[in-house]
N, C-alpha and C positions, 0 to 999 in steps of 0.2 A: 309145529307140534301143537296139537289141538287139546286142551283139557277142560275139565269138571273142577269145580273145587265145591268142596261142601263139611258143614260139620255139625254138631250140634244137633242130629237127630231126636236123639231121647227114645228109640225105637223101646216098649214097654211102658212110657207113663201113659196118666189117667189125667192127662190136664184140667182143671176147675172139678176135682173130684167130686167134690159136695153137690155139683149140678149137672139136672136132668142129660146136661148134652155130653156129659163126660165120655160117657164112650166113644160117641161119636166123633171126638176130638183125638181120643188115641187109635181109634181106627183110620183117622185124616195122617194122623203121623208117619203112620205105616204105607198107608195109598200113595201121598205125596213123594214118599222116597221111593217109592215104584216108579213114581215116574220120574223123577229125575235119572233112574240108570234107563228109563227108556228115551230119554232126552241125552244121553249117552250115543246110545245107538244110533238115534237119529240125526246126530250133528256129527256123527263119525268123527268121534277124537278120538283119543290118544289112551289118555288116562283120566281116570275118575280119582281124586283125591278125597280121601276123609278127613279131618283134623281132629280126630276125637269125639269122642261120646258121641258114639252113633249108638250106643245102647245107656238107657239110665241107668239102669242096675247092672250088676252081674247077669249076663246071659244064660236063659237056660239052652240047652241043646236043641231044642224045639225049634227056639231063634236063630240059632248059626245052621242050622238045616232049611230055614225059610231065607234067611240071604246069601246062601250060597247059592240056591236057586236062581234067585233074582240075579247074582254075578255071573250063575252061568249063561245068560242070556246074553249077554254083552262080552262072548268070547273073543273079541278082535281088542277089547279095554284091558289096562291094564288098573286095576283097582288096587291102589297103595291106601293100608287103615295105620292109624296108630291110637294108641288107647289115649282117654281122658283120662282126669277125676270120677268120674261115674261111672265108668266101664275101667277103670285102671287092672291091672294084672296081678293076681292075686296065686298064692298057693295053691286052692281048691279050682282056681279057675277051669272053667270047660273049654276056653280059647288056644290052653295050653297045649292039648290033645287033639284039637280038630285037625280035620284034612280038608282045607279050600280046595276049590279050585284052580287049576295051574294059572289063570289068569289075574290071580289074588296073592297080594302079599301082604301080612300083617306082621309090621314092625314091630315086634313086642318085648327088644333088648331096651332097659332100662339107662343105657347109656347111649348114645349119640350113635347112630348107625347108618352108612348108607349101602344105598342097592341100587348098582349101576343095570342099565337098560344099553346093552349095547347098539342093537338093532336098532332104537329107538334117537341115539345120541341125546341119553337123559342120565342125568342120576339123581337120587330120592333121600337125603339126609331125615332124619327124624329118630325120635324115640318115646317110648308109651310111659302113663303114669305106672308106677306100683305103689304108692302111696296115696294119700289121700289131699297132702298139700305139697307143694312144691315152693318154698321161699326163697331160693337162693336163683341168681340170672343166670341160668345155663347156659343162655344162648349169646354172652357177652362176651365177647372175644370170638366167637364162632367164623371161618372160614369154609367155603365151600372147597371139595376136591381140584388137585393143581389140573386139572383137563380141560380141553375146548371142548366143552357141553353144556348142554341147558342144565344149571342148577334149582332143583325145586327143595325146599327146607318147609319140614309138615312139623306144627307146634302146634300147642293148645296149651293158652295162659296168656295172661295179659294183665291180673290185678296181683294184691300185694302178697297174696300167698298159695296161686297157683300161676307158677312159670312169669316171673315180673316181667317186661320186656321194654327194652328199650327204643321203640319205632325206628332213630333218626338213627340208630347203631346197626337195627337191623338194617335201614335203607342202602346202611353203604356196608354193609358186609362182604359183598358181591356174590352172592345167591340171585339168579334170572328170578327169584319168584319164592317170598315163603307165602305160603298154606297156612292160613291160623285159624285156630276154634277157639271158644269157650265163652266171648264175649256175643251175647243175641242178637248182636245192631249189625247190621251189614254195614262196615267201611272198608273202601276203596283206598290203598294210599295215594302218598306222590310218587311219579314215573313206573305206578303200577308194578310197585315194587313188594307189596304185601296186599292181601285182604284177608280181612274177616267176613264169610256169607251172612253171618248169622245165625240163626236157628231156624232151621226147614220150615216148619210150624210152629209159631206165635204159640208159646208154653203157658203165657199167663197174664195178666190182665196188664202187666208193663210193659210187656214186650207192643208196643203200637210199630204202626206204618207194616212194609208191606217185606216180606220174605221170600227166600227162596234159596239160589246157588249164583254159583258164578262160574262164568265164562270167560274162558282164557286161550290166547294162541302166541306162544312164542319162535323168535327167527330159530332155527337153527344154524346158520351160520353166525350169528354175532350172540346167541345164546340170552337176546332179552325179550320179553316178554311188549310184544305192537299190540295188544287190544286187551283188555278186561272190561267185560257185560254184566251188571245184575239183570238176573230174568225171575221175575216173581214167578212162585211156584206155588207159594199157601194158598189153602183151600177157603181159610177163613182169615180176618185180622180180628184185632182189637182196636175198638173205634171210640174214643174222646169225645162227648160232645156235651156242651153245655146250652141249657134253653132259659131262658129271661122270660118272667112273670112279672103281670101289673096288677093290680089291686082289681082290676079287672075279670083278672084270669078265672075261670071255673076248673074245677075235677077234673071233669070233662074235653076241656075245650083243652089242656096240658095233654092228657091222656092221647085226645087225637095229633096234635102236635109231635108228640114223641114217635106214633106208629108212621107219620109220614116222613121221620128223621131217618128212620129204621125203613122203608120201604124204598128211599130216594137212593139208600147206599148198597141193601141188599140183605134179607133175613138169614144168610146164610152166617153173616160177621157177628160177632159179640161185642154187647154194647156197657158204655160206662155211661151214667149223666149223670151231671148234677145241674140242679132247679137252683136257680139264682133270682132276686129281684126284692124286689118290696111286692107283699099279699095282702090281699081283705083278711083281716083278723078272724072274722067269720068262717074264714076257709081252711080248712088240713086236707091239704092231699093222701090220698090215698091211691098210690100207682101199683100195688102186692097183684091187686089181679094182671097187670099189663106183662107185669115182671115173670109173671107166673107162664105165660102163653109165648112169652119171647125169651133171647137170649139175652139175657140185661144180666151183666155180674157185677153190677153196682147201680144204686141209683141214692144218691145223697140230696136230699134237701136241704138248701143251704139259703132259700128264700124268708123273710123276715116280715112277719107282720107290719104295716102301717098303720100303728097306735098315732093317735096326736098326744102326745105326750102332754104340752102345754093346757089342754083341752081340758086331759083327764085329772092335773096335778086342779086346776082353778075348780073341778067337778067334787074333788076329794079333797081339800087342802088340810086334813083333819081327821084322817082316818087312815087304816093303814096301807092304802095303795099311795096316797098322797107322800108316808112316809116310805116306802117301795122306791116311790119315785126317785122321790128325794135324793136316799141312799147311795142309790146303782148308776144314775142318770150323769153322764160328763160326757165333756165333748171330744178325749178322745178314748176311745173304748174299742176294746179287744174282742175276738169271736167270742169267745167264752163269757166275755160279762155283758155281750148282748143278747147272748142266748138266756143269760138268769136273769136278764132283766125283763124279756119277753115270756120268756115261762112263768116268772114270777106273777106280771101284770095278765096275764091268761088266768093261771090261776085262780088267782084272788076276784077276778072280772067274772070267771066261773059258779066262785062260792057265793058271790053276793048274789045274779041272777037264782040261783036257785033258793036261798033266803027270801027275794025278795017275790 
């Protein structure tokens, strides 16, 4: 038996809303889980598992009429969802009323349910949010059905107040396989007993390294689960990088540095930096234009003038940078009181050239 595992869409957000590429980030959301059901088809499994929050919000009707589309493409899969936190099931819900397609089942009983797959020699434990937190371990004590068949167990939860879980409880439960959401990081367990994919598409600037689903094939005769694959799927990531500055350095000469950091990896990804090092006092970066033309959803400077400190205290020992000095200057010191000691000694370096 050949399966999908997946969860953590967010199908409707606006990732990095405030920036230019927003849209284009929730239009990646939507494309990239296009194709994971067409990496369905193409690897001809079994079933495609959700684990939750495949919608951010409440669905409007517009969206369950666009993926049941997309399920119907993939009529030979058997597509089991079950709700998250973000999409959990609600009174007014429009999930409540829809008609899938016969090849879709959405587990939407709030208590523990499964759906045996005869044909298949499967069955499918799970059950969806209606609340908003989950704090108590549902799934502790949990046993799969007394039959020889591949047991799959679909959950979403993992921290202290949505669905806590226990891993090494899960591991010996004796479920062939749970399906877990909610957590962004893709892990893999031991004997490929649990995974998390992740989240499809990289939602925000923590989410780093690379995304996508997972791939899975269980015996059916001994009912465990011989191979789990991650296969990145995201369109973009989120990329860490830090660049080192010498008292050397120019505007310029950083600015070209940063677009060949961004060109070596790929303009498509969004980028964090932060500028580290000792600067010419003379120098303030000014990176807004670079930032402006590219995807940068952070750039922190974090670089530090090279005052000689010694130089300026024997220059002044009597006025009030020398007392500045004085004051702030110890040998061992915290970001914060290097920063007031360097703005400080800017400052004041500022008001007397223009005095003088």
């Amino acid at each position: 038996m050949k399966f999908i595992h997946t969860a953590d869409i967010h199908w409707g957000m606006n990732p990095d809303r405030d920036k230019p590429w927003s849209r284009d980030r929730a239009q990646a959301i939507k494309d990239t889980f296009a194709e994971a059901v067409r990496q369905a088809k193409a690897r001809d499994v079994d079933f495609l598992f959700i684990a939750g929050d495949l919608f951010h919000r409440q669905p409007l009707l517009r969206d369950l009429k666009e993926l049941n589309y997309l399920f119907s493409t993939i009529p030979g899969v058997q597509v089991v969802v079950i709700s998250g936190n973000h999409d959990r099931i609600r009174p007014n819900s429009a999930l409540k009323s829809f008609q899938w397609r016969p090849n879709v089942t959405w587990i939407m009983e709030e208590k523990l349910t499964t759906v045996v797959y005869e044909e298949k020699n499967v069955d499918v434990t799970g059950f969806s949010y209606h609340t908003a937190e989950i704090r108590e371990e549902r799934l502790s004590g949990i046993r799969p059905p007394d039959a020889p068949r591949i047991h799959i167990l679909l959950a979403h939860g993992g921290d202290d107040t949505h669905l806590p879980i226990n891993k090494n409880k899960l591991s010996q439960s004796g479920f062939s396989y749970a399906a877990l959401g909610h957590i962004h990081k893709p892990e893999i367990g031991a004997d490929n007993r649990y995974a998390y994919p992740g989240s499809l598409e990289p939602l925000d600037k923590t989410e780093t390294g690379r995304h996508g689903i997972i791939l899975g094939e269980a015996d059916p005769s001994t009912g465990q689960v011989t191979r789990l694959e991650f296969l990145p799927l995201s369109q973009a990531r989120y990329i860490p990088l830090i660049v080192h500055v010498t008292t050397a350095t120019t505007n310029g000469e950083l600015s070209a540095r940063i677009m060949d950091e961004i060109n070596k990896r790929g303009s498509e990804h969004i980028y964090r930096f932060r500028i580290r090092g000792k600067r010419d006092p003379d120098i303030t970066f000014d990176l807004s234009p670079l930032a402006q033309r590219m995807q940068i959803i952070e750039l922190i400077d974090e670089s530090e003038p090279q005052y000689d400190f010694s130089r300026l205290f024997a220059q002044h020992p009597g006025d009030m940078i020398g007392f500045y000095i004085r004051a702030l200057q110890k040998d061992e010191m915290s970001q914060i009181e290097k920063k007031a000691l360097y703005y400080g000694i800017d400052a004041l370096l500022s008001t007397m050239d223009e005095r003088t």
